[in-house]
N, C-alpha and C positions, 0 to 999 in steps of 0.2 A: 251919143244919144241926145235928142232935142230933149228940153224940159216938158214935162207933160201937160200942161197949160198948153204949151205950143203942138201939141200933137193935131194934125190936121184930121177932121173925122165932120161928113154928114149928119152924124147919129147926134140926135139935138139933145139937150137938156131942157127938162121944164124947169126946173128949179134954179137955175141959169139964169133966163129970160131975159199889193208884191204877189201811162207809163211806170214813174215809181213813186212809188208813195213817201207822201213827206215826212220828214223827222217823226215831226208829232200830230198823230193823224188820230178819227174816233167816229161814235155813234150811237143812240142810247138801247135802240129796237133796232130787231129786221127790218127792213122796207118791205110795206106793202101795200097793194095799189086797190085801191076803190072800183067798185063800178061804174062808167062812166055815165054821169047825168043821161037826161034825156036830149038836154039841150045843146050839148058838147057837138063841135064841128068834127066831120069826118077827119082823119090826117089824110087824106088826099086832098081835102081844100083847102089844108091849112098850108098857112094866115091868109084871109080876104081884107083885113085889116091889120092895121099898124099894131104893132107888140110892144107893150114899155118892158122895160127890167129896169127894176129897182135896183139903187146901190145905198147901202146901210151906211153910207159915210159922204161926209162933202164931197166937192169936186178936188179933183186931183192929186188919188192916191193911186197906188198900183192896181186897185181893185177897181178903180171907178176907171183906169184906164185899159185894162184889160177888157171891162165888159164893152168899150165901146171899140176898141180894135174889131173883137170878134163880134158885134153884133153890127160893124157895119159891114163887117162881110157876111155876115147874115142876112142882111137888105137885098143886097146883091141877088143873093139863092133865092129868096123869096120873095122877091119884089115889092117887099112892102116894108115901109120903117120900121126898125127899133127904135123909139124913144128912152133915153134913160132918164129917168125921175130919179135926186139923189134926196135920200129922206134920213139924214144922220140922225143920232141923237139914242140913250140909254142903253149906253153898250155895244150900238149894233145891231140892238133887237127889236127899236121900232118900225124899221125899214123890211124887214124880214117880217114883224107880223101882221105887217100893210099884204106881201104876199101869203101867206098863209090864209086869210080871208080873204080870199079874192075869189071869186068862180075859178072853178078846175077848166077852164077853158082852151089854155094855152096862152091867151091873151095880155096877163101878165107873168112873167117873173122876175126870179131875184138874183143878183149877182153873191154868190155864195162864198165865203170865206171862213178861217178858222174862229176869225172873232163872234161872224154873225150865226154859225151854226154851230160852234163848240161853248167857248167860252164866257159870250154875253149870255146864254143859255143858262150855265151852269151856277154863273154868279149872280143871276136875276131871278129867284124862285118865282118872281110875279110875270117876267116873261108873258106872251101872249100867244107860245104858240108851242110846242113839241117836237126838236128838229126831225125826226123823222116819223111820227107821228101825225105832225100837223103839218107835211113839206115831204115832197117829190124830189129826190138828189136825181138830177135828168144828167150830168157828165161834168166831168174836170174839163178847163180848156189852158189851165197855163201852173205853173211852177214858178218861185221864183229866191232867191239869198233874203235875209236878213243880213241888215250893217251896223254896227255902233257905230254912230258920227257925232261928232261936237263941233261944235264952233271952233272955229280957230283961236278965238281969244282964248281959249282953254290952254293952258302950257302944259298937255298932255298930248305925246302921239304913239305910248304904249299900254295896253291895258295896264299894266304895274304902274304904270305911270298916273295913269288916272287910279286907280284903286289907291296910289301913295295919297294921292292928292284930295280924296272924297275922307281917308281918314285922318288926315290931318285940319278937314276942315267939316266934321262933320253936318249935314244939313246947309253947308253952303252952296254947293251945285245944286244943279235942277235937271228934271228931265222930263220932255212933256211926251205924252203920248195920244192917240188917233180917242181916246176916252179911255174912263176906266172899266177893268174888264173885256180890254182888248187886247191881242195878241203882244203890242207893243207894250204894254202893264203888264202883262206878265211874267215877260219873258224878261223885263228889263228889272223887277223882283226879282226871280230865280236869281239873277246877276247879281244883286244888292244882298241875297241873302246867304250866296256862296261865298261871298268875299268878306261879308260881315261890316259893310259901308251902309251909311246911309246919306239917300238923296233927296230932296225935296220931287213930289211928284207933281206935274201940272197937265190934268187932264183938258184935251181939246175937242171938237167937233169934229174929228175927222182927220186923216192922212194930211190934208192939204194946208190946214191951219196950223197944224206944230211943225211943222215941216218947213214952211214960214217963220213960223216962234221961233227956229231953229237959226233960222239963216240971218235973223235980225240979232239977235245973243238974247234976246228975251228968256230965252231957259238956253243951258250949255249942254247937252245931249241929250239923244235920242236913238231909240231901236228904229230904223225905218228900212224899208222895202229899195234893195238896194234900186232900181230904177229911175226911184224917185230922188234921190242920193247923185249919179250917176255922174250929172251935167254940173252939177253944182261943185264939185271934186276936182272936176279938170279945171272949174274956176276958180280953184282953189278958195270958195264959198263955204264949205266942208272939208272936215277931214276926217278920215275912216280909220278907226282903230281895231277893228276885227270882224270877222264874219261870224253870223249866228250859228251856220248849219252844222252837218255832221262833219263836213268836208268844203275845202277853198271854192270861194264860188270861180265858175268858168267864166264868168264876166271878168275877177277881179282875182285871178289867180297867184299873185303878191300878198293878198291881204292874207295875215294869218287866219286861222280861226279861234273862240274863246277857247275851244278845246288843248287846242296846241299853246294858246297862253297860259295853260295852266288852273281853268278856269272851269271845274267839274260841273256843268248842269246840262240839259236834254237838249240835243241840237234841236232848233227851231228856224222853220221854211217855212214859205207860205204858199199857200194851196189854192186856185181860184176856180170856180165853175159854175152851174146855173141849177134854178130849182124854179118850181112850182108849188100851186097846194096840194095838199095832198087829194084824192079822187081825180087829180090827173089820169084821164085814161092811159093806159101801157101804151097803147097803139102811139099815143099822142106824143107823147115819153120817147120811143124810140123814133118815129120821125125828128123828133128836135137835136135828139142824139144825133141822128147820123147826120144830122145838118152840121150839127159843131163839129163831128169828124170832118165833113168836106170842106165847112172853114178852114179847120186850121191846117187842112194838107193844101191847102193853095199856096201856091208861093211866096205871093207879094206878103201876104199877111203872116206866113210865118216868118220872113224878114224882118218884119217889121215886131215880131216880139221880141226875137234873137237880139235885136239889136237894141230892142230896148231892155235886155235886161232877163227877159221871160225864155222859159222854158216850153213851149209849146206841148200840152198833151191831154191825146184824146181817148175817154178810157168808156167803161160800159157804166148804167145806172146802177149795176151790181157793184162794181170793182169802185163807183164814186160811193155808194152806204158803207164797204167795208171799209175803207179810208176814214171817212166820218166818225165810223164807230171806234175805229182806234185812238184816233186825235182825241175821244171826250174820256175814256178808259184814263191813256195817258195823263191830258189835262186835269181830269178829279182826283186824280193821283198828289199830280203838282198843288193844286190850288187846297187838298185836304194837309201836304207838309211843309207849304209852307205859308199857311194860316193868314190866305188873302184873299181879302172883302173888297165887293166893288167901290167903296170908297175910298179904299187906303192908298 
């Protein structure tokens, strides 16, 4: 798999210039759709213009790459750009409730994931927005592992190994994640509180920047999006000590899972797809849908997720809310036992 930096794609950045449902999936409401303005475009003319989608994190995580895979075959179907605007920052939630005030037009959306609709949600009461409330869940378009990776300087390459290691030296590793209150916080907590270790935590801007922290030894691991992971492996840049999910990822079929390490907590995957605000017309809703169906059954492009790592999949704006709603069920679960604040 090429490093994601290197992934070739049209789909620009202005800010430039990681079927079946996942582990831990959720929602808070029904999804229910507004009437549509007055001024809202037919979905037979839509787009006449260029579409951004927001991504709730810097550039170059599994999220910010997924939404440019499929939104530059989006271009294609619709002749017109997707731009992506990455607008990181509080969780995940400022970038998400840039979409949520936006006109229900089509015109903008958001690249959706568990951090930006579950979990910055749940740990941010000031939030700006309602995941489905204030947001249109329009379709999944990818799947994809959770990794533990550390720096090589780490002289750990088995979970017991590292768990020996974090309590013998407690507070001396570090682990940075995409911010706090992101899937990567949480679920690298769940870890820390199963095992009764503790890490120092070093929250970042985004997938791309700890991911970096990572590969420099600036912090010694990280939960990351095995994709992102990937290239950096075979360079022996990283090394992989376990997979997050319920089950061995199909990319990395060697890697044990924490589950089979011994290591009891909720398998976690990540989930990616698109949204709007909410008063999104249906009509508008299911045209974008069935767009990202025709994305991702094209060839070239589901090649190119396979290969990077992703799971290709395209499901209905019903089947993406029930998903949602289970992931927040789950997660206030998690985040109510094991007494984690977006700061800690």
């Amino acid at each position: 798999m090429s490093e994601t930096r290197n992934i070739p794609s049209p789909v620009t950045c202005r800010a430039c210039a990681r079927g079946r449902p996942a582990a831990l999936t959720g929602a808070f409401v029904a999804l229910s759709w507004a009437v549509a303005p007055s001024h809202a475009q037919s979905p037979q003319g839509y787009p006449s213009r260029p579409v951004r989608a927001i991504v709730a994190f810097a550039p170059g995580g599994a999220n910010d790459v997924v939404v440019r895979l499929v939104g530059n075959k989006l271009s294609e179907l619709w002749s017109q750009p997707v731009v992506v605007e990455n607008r990181p920052g509080a969780g995940a939630t400022l970038g998400m409730e840039v979409v949520a005030r936006s006109a229900p037009d089509g015109y903008t959306l958001g690249a959706g994931n568990q951090s930006s609709l579950v979990i910055g949600p749940l740990l941010n009461p000031k939030a700006g927005y309602h995941p489905l409330k204030d947001l249109a869940l329009i379709g999944s378009t990818a799947l994809t592992a959770y990794v533990l990776a550390v720096n090589p300087s780490v002289p750990a390459k088995t979970v017991s190994g590292l768990v020996a290691l974090a309590r013998a030296k407690p507070g001396f590793l570090s682990y940075g994640t995409a911010g706090s209150g992101t899937i990567s916080h949480i679920a690298t907590e769940m870890l820390l509180g199963a095992t009764g270790t503790r890490i120092l935590h070093v929250p970042y801007k985004g997938a791309g920047p700890y991911l970096n922290a990572l590969l420099s030894g600036e912090i010694d691991l990280a939960l990351v999006a095995l994709p992102a992971a990937e290239a950096f492996v075979r360079s022996n840049r990283l090394r992989l000590i376990a997979a997050a999910g319920a089950k061995r990822a199909a990319a990395a079929p060697t890697l044990p899972t924490l589950l089979e390490s011994g290591i009891d907590i909720a398998p976690v995957e990540g989930r990616y797809g698109l949204v709007g605000p909410a008063g999104l017309p249906k009509e508008l809703v299911s045209r974008i849908n069935t767009s990202i169906g025709q994305a991702l059954a094209a060839p070239d492009l589901r090649r190119r997720l396979i290969d990077g790592g992703f799971e290709p999949l395209a499901d209905t704006p019903e089947q993406y809310a029930a998903s949602v709603r289970l992931e927040i069920d789950t997660f206030s679960r998690i985040i109510r036992q094991h007494g984690i604040k977006p700061d800690s």
